[in-house]
N, C-alpha and C positions, 0 to 999 in steps of 0.2 A: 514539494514536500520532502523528498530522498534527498534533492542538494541538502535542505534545512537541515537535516536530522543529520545527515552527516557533516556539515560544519558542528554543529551541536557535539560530533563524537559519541552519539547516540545511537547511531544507524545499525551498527552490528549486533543489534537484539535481536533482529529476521534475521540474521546469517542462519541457514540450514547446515552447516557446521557446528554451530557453536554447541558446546560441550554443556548437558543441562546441571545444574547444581542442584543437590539432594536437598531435601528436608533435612531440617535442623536436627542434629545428637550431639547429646551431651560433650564428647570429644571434641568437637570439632577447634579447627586451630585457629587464631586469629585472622589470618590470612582468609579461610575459608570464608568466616565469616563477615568480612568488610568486604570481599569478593560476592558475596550474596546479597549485602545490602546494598552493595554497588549495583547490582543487574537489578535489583527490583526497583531502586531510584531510578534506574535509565529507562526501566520499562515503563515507569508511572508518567516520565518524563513524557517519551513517546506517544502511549495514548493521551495526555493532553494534548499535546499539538498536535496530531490528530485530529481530535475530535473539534480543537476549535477550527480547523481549518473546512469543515463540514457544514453545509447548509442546516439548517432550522429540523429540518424533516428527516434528512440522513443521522444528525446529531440523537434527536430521541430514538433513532432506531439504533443506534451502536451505542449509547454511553452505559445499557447494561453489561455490556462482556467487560470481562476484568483484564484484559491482555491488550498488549497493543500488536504483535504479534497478529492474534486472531483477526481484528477487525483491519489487518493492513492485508491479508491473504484473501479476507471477501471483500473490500474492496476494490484491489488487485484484480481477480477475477471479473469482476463486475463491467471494470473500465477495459479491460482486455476487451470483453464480448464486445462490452458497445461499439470499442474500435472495429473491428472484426465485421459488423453489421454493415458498416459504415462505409469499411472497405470493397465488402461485396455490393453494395449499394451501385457504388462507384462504377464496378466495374460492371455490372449490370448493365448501369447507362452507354458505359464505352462500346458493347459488344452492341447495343439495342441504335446505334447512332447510325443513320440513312441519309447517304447524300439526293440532295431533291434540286430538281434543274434547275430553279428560278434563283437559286441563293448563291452567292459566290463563296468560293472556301478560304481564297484571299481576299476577307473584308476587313 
């Protein structure tokens, strides 16, 4: 999904950088504002692919949040732990491994 969005030119809407643009006033200059309709395009962009890239079950639980943003940091989160589980799983079994006489180690 990160390669996708970033061939898309899309991907820099999670940048934890990126500089937030204010609500709309009166003044504001053209720049500002094709500059704002540009991030709220790229952000609509994002939660779609997103959300289609999501199973049935995960889909109706995210396509109420309005951000893509939001549902890419709990997702983020989500697949971290699971990794993390998974890891310790792992090594779990490595430390719990007993060599037993009848078995060869080179088979």
């Amino acid at each position: 999904m990160k390669f996708m969005l970033t061939a898309l030119k899309i991907f820099y809407v999670f940048d934890l950088n990126l500089q937030p643009i204010f609500d709309p006033i009166d003044n504001d200059t053209n720049e500002v504002k094709a500059e704002r309709n540009k991030r709220n395009e790229d952000d609509v962009m994002c939660r779609g692919h997103i959300l289609n890239a999501l199973s049935d079950r995960l889909y109706d639980l995210y396509t109420k949040e309005p951000y893509a943003k939001a549902i890419w940091n709990v997702l983020e989160f989500k697949y971290q732990a699971d990794e993390e589980g998974t890891k310790k799983f792992l090594i779990f079994k490595y430390f719990d491994y007993k060599f037993v006489d009848d078995k060869l180690i080179l088979a």
